[in-house]
C-alpha positions as CSV (number, residue, x, y, z in Angstrom):
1,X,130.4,42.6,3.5
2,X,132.7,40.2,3.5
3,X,133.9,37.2,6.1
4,X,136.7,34.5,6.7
5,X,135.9,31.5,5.6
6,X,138.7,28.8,6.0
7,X,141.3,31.0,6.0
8,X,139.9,32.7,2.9
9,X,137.6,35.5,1.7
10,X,134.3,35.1,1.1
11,X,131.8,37.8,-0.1
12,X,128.1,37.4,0.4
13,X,126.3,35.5,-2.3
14,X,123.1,36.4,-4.1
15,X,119.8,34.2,-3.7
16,X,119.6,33.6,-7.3
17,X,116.2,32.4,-7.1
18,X,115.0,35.8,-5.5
19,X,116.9,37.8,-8.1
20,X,115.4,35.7,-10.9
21,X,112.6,33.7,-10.1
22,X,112.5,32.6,-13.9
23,X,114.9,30.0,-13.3
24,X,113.6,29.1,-10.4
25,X,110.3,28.3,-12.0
26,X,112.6,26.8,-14.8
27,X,114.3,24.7,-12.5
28,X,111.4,23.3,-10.6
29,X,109.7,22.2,-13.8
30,X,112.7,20.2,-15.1
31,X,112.8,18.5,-12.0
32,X,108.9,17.6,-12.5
33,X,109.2,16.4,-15.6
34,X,112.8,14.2,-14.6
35,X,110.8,12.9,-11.8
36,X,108.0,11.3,-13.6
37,X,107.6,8.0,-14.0
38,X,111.0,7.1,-12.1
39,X,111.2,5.0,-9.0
40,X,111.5,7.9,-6.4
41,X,113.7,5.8,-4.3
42,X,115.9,5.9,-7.1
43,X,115.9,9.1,-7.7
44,X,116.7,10.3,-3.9
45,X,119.1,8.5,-4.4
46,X,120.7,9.8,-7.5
47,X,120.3,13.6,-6.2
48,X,121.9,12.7,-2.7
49,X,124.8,11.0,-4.9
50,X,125.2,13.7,-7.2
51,X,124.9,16.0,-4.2
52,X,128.0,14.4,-2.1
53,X,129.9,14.7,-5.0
54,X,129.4,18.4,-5.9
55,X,129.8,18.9,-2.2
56,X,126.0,20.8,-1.8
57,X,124.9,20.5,1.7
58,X,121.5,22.3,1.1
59,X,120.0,19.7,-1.5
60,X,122.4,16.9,0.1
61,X,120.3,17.9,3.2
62,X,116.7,18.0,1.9
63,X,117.3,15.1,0.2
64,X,118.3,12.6,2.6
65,X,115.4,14.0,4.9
66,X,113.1,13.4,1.7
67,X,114.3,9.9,1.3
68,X,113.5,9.0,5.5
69,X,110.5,10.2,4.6
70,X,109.7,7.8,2.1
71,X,111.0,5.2,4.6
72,X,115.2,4.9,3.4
73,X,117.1,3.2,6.0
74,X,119.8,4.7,8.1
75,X,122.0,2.3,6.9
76,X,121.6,2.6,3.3
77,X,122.2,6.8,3.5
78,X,125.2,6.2,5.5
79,X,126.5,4.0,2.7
80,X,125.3,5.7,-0.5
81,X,128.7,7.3,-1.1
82,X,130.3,4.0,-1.0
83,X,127.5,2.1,-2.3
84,X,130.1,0.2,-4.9
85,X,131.3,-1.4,-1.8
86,X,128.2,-2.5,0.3
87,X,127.4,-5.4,-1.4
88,X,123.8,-6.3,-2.3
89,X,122.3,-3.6,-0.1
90,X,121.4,-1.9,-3.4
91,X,119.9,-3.7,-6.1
92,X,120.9,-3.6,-9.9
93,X,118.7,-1.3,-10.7
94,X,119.8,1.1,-7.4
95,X,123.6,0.3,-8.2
96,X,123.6,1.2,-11.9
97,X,121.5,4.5,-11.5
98,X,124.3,5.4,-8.8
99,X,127.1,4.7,-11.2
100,X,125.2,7.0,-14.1
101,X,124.9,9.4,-11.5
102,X,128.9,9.3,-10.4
103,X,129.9,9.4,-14.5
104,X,127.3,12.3,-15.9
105,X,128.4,14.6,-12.5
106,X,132.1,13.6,-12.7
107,X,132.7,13.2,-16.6
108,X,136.5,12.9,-16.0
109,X,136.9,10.8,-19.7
110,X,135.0,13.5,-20.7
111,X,131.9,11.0,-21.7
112,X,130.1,8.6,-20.1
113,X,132.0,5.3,-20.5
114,X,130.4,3.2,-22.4
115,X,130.1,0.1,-20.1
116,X,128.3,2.5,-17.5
117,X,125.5,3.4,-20.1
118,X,125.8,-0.3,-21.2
119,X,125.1,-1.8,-17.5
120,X,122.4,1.3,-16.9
121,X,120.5,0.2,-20.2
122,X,120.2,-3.4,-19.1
123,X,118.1,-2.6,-16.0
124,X,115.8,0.1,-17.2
125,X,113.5,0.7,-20.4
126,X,114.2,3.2,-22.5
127,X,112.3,5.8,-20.8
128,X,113.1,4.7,-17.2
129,X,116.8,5.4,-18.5
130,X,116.1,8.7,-20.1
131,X,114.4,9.6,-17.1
132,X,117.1,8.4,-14.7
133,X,119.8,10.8,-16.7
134,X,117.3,13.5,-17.0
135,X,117.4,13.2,-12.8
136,X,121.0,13.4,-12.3
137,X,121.5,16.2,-14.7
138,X,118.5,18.0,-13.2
139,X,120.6,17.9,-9.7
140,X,123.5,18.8,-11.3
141,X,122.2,22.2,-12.3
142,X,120.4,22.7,-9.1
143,X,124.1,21.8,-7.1
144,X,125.6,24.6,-9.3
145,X,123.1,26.8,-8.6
146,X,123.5,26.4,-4.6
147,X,126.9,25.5,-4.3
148,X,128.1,28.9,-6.6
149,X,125.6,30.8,-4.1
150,X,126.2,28.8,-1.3
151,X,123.3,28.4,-0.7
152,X,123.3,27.4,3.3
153,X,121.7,24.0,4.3
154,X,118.5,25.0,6.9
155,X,119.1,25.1,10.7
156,X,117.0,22.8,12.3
């Protein structure tokens, strides 16, 4: 079957995690262990980051509801994708796990530049910071998952 989509053609996608539920079982475990022992403010916010920038409205979606549910303000979900310009509404520790976030999804030098792993390692431990890449690259694989599916965000 196929349908218009923006003037283009677009065929119906596969739920990948019905066809293989492996990786869905994969997936979700990767995401445990990437959540543990990280601030989970923090990490909303890196997966609704990482999510704006690959453009997935289904995780982009769950995850700003799961970060109102742990009490994140309108205002600072309005602002997260220009959170380099809000001044002190993040803090340090916020602010540098968003700009990790921006340079592992973007990686347009090809690397992460070291002043962003620099600034990143200043406000977390060791572990906090393993975790904190662990996260973004975590919703990086679930983004490319959904978004070459297109996977649809729910209809409330």
């Amino acid at each position: 079957m196929t349908q218009t989509l923006n003037n283009r053609h677009a065929v119906d996608r596969l739920n990948i995690y019905k066809v293989s539920p492996e990786i869905y079982d994969a997936m979700m475990k990767l995401s445990g262990a990437s959540a543990k022992d990280i601030d989970p403010m923090i990490g909303e916010l890196v997966k609704i980051r990482a999510s704006q920038i690959n453009h997935c409205a289904f995780c982009l979606d769950m995850h700003v509801a799961d970060a109102r549910k742990q009490g994140e303000t309108e205002q600072r979900l309005a602002l997260v994708a220009a959170w380099e310009e809000a001044g002190d509404l993040f803090t340090d520790r916020e602010r540098a796990a968003l700009e990790l976030t921006e340079a592992i999804t973007s990686l347009h030098d090809g690397h992460v530049p070291d002043a962003v792993y620099a600034n990143a390692a200043e406000v977390f431990t060791e572990k906090e910071l393993a975790q904190v890449i662990a996260m973004a690259v975590t919703i990086n694989a679930w983004n490319r998952f959904n978004v070459a599916t297109r996977m649809p965000a729910p209809r409330r």
